[in-house]
C-alpha positions in Angstrom: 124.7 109.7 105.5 122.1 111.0 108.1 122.0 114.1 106.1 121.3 112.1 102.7 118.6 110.2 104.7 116.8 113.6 105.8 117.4 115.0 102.1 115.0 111.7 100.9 112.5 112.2 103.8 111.7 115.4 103.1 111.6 115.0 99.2 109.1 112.0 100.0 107.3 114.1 102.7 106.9 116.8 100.2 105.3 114.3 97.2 103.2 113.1 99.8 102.3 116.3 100.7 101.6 117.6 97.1 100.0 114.6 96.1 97.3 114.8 99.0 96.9 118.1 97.9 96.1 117.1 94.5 93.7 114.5 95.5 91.9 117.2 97.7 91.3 119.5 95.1 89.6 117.0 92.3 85.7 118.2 93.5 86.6 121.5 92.4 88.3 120.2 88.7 85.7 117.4 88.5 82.7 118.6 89.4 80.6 115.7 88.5 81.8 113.4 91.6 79.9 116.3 93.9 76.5 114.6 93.2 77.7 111.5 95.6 80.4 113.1 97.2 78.1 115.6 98.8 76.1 113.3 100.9 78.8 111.3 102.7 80.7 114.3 103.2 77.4 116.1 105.0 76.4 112.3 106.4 80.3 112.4 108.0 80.0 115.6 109.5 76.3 115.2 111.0 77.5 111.7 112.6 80.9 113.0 114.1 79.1 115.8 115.4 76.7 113.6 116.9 78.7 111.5 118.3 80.9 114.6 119.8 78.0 115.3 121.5 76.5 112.4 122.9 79.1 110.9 123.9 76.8 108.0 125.9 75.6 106.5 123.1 77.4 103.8 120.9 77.1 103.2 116.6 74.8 100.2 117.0 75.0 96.7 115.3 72.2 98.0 112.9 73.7 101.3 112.2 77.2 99.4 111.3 74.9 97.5 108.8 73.5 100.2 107.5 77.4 101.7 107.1 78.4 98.8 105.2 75.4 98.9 102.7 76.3 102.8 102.2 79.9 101.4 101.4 78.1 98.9 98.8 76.3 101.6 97.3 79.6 103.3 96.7 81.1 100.5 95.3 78.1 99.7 93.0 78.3 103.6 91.6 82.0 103.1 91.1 81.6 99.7 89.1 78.4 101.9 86.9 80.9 104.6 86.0 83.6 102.3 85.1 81.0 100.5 82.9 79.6 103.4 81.1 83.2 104.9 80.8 84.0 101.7 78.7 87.0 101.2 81.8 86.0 97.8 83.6 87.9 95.2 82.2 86.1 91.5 82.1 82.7 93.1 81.5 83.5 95.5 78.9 86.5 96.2 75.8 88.9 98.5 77.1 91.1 100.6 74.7 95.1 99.2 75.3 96.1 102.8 76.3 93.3 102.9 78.8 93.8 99.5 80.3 96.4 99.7 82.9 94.5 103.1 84.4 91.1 100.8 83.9 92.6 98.0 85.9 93.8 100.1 88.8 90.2 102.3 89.0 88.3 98.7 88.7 90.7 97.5 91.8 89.4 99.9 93.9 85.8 99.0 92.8 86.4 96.3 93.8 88.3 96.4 96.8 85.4 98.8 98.1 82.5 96.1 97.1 84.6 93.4 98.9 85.0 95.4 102.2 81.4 96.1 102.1 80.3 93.1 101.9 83.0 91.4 104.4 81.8 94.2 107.0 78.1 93.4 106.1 78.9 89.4 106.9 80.6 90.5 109.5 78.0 93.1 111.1 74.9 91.3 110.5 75.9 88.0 112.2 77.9 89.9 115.0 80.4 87.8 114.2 83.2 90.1 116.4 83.2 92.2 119.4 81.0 95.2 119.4 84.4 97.6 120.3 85.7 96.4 117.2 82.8 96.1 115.0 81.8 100.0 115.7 85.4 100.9 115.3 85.7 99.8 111.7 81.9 100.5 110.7 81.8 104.1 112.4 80.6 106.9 109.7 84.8 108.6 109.9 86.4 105.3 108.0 83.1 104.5 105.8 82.4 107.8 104.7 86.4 108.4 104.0 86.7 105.3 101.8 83.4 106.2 99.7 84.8 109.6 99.2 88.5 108.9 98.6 87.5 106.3 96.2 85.0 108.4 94.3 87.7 111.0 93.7 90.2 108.5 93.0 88.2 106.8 90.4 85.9 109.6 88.9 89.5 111.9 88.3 92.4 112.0 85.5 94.4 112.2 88.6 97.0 109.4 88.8 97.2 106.7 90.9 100.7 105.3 92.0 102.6 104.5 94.9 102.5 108.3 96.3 99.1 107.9 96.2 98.3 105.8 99.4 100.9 107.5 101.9 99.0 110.9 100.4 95.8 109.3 101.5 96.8 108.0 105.0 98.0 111.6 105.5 94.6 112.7 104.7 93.0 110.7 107.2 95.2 111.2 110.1 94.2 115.1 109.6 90.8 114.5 109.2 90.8 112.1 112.2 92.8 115.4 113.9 90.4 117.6 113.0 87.4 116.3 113.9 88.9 115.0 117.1 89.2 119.3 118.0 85.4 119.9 116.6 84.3 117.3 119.0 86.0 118.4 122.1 85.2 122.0 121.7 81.1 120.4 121.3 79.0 120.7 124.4 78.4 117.0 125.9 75.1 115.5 126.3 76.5 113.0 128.9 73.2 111.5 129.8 71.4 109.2 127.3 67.5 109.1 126.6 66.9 105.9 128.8 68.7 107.9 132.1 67.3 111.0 131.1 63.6 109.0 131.3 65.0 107.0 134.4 65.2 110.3 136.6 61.7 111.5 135.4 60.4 108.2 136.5 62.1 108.3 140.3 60.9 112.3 140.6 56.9 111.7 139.8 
């Protein structure tokens, strides 16, 4: 029993695996995603750096604003593509072979328009603690749901229930990774206000 149980793991462990694999290698198939996968990728990297290194400062209600109205932006690009690739169903005719890939690309259109505009309500009225409100708005989970769903909707790939395990895996080594970068980073541990407090007290 245990061993039959260890057996399954594995094979699931392994689809996973393969499967995030696959969804990692789509820029290089699909090449037209790049043009708005590039930014968020180089806008991820910039901010976790930053953040590695000034590790004072906090996101900011108006930067987590500004995080949700890139997520919008994504979401709007992913509806356009749908639309001019005759695959949003409601607005458009969608070929019967096409349909139930259409429906699942427009789900995540949509799922990424409604997240962006719950974190904008959310955000803009400060509706929740900051902790939590920087935690959900910070440029690692933005900038990994633009990008995951860019790939997911611009590709052939499929989409099934492998699918989300393989992108949970993804994030978790992403999170990983850039959790290393930052503590390897020198520290800026003072902040710009300090830093101007201590010229003050010395003149």
């Amino acid at each position: 029993m245990i061993n039959e149980i260890i057996s399954q793991f594995t094979v699931a462990l392994t689809l996973v695996g393969e499967r995030a694999l696959e969804i990692l290698r789509q820029p290089a198939i699909n090449k037209e995603m790049l043009w708005i996968l590039l930014p968020s990728i180089v806008a991820l990297f910039l901010m976790e750096l930053y953040f590695g290194r000034y590790t004072k400062e906090e996101l900011g209600w108006n930067s987590a604003v500004g995080n949700a109205l890139v997520l919008f932006f994504v979401g709007m690009n992913l509806a356009s593509w749908l639309y001019a690739h005759k695959m949003l169903p409601g607005l458009i005719t969608v070929e019967s072979s096409m349909f139930d890939i259409a429906l699942k690309k427009t789900f995540i259109a949509a799922f990424v328009l409604a997240e962006s505009a719950l974190l904008l309500f959310l955000n803009f009225f400060h509706l929740v603690t900051k902790r939590f409100a920087f935690g959900i708005s910070s440029a690692l989970i933005i900038n990994f749901v633009g990008v995951m769903s860019i790939v997911l909707v611009y590709s052939d790939m499929v989409i099934d229930i492998v699918t989300f395990p393989a992108l949970l895996l993804i994030f978790i080594c992403m999170a990983v990774f850039f959790w290393f970068l930052q503590a390897l980073e020198p520290k800026i541990t003072k902040t710009e206000d300090e830093e101007e407090d201590e010229k003050v007290e010395k003149e």
